[in-house]
Backbone as CSV, one residue per row, in Angstrom:
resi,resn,N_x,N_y,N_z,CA_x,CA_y,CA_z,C_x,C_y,C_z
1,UNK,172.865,83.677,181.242,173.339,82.312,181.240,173.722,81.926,179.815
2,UNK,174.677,81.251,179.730,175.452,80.471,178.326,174.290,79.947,177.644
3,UNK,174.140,79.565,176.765,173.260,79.301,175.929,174.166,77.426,176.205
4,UNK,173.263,76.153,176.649,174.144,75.141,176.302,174.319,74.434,174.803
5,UNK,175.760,73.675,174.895,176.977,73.625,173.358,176.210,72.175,173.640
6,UNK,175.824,71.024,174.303,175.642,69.932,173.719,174.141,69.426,173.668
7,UNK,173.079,70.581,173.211,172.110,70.050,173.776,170.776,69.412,172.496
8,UNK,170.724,68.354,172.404,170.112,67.889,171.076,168.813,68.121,170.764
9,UNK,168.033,67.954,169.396,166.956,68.486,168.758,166.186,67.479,169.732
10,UNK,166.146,66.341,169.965,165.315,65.519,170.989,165.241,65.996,172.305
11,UNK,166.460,66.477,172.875,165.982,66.584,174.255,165.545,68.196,173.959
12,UNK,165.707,69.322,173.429,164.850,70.213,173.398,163.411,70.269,172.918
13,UNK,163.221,69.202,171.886,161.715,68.521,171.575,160.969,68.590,172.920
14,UNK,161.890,67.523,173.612,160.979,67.049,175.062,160.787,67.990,176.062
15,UNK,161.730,69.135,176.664,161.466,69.995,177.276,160.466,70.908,176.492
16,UNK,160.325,71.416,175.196,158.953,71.855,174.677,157.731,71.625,175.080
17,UNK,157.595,70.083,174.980,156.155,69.846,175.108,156.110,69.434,176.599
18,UNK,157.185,69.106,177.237,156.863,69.007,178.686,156.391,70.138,179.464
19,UNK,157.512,71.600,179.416,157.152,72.713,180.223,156.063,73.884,179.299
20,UNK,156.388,73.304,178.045,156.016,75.224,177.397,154.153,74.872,176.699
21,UNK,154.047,73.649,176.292,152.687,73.409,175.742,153.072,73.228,174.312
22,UNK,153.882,72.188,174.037,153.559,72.255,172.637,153.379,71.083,172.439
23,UNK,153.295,70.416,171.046,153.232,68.768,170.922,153.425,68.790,169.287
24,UNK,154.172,67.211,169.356,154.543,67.175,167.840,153.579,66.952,167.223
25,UNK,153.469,67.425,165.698,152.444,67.139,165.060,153.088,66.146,163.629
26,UNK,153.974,66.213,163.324,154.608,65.523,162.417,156.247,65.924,162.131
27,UNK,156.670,64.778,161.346,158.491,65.085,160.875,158.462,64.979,159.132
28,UNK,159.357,65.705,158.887,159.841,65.572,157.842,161.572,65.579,157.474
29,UNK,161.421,64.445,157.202,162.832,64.340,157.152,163.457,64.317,158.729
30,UNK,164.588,65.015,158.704,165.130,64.983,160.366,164.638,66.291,161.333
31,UNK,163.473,67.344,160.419,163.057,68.227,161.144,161.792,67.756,161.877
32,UNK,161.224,68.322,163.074,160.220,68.017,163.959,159.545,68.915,163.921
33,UNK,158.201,69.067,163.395,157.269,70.053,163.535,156.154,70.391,164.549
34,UNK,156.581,71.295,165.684,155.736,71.294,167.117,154.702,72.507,166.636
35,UNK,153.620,71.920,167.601,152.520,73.154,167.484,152.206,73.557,169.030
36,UNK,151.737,74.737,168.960,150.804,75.169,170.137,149.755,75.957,169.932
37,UNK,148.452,76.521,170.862,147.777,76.979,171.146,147.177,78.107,171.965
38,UNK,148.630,77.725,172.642,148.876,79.093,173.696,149.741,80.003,173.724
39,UNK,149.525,80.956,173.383,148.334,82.151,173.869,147.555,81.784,172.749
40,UNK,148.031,81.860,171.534,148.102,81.646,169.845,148.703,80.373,169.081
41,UNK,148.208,80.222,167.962,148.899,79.181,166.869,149.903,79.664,166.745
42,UNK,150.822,78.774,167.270,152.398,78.467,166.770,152.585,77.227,165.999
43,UNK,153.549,77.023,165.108,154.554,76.048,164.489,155.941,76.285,164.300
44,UNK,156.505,75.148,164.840,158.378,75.110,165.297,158.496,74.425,164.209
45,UNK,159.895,74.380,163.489,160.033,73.383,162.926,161.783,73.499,164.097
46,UNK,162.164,72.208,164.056,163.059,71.759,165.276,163.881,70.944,164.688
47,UNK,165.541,70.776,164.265,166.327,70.040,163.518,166.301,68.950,164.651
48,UNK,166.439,67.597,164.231,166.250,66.195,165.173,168.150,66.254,164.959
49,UNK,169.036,67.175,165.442,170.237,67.048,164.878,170.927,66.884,166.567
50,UNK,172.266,66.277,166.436,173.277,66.147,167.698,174.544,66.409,167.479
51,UNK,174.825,67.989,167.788,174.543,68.666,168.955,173.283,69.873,167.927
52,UNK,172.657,70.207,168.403,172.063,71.700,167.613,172.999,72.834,167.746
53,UNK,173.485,73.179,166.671,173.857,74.550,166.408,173.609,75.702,167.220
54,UNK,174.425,76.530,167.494,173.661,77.724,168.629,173.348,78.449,167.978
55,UNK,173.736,79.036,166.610,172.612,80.015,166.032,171.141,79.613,165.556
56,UNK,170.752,78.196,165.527,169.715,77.714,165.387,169.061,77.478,166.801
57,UNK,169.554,77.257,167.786,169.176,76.924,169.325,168.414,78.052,169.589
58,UNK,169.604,79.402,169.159,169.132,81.001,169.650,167.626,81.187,168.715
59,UNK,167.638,80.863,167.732,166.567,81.444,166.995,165.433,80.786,167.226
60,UNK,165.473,79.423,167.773,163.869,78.719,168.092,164.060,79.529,169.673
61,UNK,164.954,79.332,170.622,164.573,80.074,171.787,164.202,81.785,171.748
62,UNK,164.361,82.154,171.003,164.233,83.848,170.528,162.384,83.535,170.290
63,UNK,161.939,82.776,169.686,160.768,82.464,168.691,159.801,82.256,170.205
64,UNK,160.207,81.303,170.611,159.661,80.857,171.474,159.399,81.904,172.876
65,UNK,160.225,82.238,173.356,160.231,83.235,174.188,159.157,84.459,173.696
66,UNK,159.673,84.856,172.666,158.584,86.493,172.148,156.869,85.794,172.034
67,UNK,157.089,84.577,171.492,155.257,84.099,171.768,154.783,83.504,172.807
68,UNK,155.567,83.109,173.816,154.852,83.041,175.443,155.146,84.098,175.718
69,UNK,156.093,85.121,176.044,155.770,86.839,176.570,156.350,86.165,177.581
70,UNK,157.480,85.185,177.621,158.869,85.109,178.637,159.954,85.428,178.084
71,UNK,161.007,85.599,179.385,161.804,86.225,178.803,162.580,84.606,178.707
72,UNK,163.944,85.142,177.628,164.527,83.991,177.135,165.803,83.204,178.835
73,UNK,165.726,83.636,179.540,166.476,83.153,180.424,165.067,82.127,180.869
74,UNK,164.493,82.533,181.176,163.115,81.196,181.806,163.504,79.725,180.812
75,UNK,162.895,80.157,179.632,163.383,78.720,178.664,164.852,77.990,179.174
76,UNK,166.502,79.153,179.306,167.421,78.235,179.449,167.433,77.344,180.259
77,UNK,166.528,78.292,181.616,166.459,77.656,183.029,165.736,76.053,183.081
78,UNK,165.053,76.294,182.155,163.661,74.848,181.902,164.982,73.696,181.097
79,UNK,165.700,74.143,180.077,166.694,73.232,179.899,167.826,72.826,180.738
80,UNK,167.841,73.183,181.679,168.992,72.261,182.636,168.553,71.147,183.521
């Protein structure tokens, strides 16, 4: 599946902590810093930008995917 072209640092924020377990812990500047617990300590940092970049989209979904031990089509699926 396409990776989606309009999809912003907020609404991927919110699908984070809605489906995958994470939650913000603070911002700096226009970046968003998410944490989790599961499996392991993670920290995202997440551009609050509109539209996000797809080589930046790919690399938090790349990140994200290899530390839940899903594959990266599950995440696109959770964003539509």
């Amino acid at each position: 599946m396409k990776v989606p072209r309009d999809l912003s640092g907020t609404q991927l924020i919110k699908v984070l902590c809605r489906d995958w377990g994470y939650h913000q812990i603070h911002q700096e500047g226009s970046h968003v810093i998410l944490q989790t617990e599961t499996p392991a300590h993670q920290r995202l940092s997440v551009p609050n930008h509109n539209p996000l970049r797809i080589g930046t989209l790919n690399a938090i979904l790349r990140a994200v995917a290899a530390h839940k031990g899903v594959d990266r089509q599950a995440l696109l699926d959770s964003l539509r």
